[in-house]
C-alpha positions in Angstrom: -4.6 6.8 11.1 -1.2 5.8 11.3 1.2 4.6 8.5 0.7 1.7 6.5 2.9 -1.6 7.2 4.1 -3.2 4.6 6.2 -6.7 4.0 7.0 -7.7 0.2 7.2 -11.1 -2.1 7.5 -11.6 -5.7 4.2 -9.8 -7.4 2.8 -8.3 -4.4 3.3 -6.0 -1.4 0.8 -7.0 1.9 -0.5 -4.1 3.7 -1.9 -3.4 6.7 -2.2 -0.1 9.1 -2.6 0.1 12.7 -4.6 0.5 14.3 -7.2 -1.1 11.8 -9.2 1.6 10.0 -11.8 0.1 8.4 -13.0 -2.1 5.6 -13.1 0.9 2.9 -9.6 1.6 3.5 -7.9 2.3 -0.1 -4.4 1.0 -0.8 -2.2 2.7 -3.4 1.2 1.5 -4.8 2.9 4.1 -6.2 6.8 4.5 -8.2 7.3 8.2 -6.8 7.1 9.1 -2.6 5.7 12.7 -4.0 3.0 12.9 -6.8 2.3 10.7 -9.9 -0.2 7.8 -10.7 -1.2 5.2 -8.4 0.6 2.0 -10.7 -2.1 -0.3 -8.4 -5.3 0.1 -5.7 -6.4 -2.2 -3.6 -9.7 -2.0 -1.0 -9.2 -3.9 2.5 -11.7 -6.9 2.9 -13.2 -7.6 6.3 -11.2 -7.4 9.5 -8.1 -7.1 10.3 -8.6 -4.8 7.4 -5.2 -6.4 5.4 -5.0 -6.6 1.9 -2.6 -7.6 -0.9 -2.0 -5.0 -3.8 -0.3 -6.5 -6.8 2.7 -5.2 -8.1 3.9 -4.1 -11.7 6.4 -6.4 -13.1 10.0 -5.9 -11.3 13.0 -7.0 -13.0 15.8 -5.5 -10.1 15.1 -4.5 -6.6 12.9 -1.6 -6.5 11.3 0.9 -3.8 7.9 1.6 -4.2 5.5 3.3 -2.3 2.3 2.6 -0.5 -0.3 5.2 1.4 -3.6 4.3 2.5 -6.5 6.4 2.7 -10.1 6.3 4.3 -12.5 8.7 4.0 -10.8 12.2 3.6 -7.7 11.3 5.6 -4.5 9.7 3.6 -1.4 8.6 5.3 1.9 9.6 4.2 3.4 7.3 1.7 5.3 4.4 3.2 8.7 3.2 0.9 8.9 -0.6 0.7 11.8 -2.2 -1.1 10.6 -5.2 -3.3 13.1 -8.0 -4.3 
């Protein structure tokens, strides 16, 4: 599975990976590239397997980080700067 692409708007980061996994694929946002707590999840809905995970509440520009995971294989966390 390759790394997860992500674009970013006010209150939520769109993911998707390519090529498309699969509908159980699990999104995680998280504040740190290494370690920590998942601050949101999201599961892909039906094909092309993109999905939407919300973010906390940003005040300044912030880089956050997404990795995707299905079944026991988990990409490497992606940075995406949010505005």
């Amino acid at each position: 599975m390759s790394s997860p692409q992500c674009s970013s708007s006010a209150g939520s980061i769109a993911v998707s990976v390519f090529p498309a996994p699969s509908a159980s694929t699990t999104y995680k946002l998280f504040t740190t590239l290494v370690g920590g707590t998942a601050v949101s999840t999201a599961v892909a809905g039906a094909a092309p397997y993109n999905t939407t995970i919300n973010t906390p509440t940003l005040t300044t520009t912030t880089t956050l980080y997404v990795e995707a995971t299905t079944g026991s294989i988990t990409t490497a966390r992606k940075p995406v700067v949010v505005t």
